[in-house]
N, C-alpha and C positions, 0 to 999 in steps of 0.2 A: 472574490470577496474574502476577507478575513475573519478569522474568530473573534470574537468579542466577548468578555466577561466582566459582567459589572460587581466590584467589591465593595461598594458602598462607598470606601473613599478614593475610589478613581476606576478606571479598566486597563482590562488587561488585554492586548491584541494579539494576537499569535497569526504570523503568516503562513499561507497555506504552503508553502515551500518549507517550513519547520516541520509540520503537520507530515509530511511528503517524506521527508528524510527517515524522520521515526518511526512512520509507517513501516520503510523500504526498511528497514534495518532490524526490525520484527520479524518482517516478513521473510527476509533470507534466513532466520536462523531455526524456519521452520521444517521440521522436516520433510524432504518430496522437493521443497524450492532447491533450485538448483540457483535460480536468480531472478531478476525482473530484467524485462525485457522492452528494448525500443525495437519500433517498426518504420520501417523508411517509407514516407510516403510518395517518395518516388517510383523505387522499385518493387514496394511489399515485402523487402527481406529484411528479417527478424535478427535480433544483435542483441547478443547478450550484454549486460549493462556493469561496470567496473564499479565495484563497493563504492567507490566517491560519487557514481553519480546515478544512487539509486531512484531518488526524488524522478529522474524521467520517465519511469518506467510507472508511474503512479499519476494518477490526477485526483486533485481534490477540489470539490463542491461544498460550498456552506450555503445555507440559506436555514433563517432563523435560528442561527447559532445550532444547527445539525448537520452534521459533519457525512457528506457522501462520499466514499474511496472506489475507486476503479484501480482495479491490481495490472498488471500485465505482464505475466509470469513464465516462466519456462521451470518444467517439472523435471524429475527424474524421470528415466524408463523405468517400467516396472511397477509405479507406485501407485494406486489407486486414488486417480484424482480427485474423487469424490471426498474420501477421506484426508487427502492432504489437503482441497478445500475447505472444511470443516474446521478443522483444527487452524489451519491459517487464519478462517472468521472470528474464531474464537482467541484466538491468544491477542489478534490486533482490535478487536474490540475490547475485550477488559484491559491492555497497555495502553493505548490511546485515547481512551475515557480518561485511565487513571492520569494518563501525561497531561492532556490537555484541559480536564475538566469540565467537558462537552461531550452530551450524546453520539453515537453515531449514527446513523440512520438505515445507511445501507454500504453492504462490500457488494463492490462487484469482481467476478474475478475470472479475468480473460487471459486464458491460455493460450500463448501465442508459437509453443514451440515443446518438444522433448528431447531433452539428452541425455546419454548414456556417461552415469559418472565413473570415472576409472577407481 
């Protein structure tokens, strides 16, 4: 389902693949993200995701115009996950309120892998 915003003189739709991009593209420039990450549901191995095609590595849920993110992340080594979850919730909930105009509701954020950055 998509977001929905009623301005009095029409609405406004935003697809959740827009929603997805801008998330993903937040979320990289956090620090501790190394990147978002796809999982192969064939063989369970984790792939780290190329700038253009962060949206995979995200899902999003609306319902009642409340927006739910599920992350899927690959962290640095070293960095204290706890802490670069925090800061991830927090910078992509005050940016994608502000982007989209819509609550969020909930991050969820599934760490699927760590790398060591050179």
């Amino acid at each position: 389902m998509n977001g929905c915003i009623d301005t009095g003189l029409g609405k406004i739709v935003i697809d959740t693949d827009v929603i997805a991009t801008y998330a993903g593209s937040v979320a990289v420039e956090c620090f501790g993200i190394v990147g978002m990450a796809a999982v192969s549901m064939k063989d369970g191995l984790v792939k780290l995701l190329k700038k253009d095609s962060l949206k995979h590595g995200i899902n999003v849920t609306i319902s009642d115009n409340k927006i739910e993110l599920d992350f899927h992340v690959i962290v640095a080594y070293g960095v204290s996950i706890s802490a670069v979850s925090d800061n991830l919730i927090s910078n992509v909930k005050y940016k994608v309120e502000a982007f989209t105009g819509m609550e969020i509701e909930k991050i969820n954020i599934l760490v699927e892998g760590v790398r060591v950055i050179d």
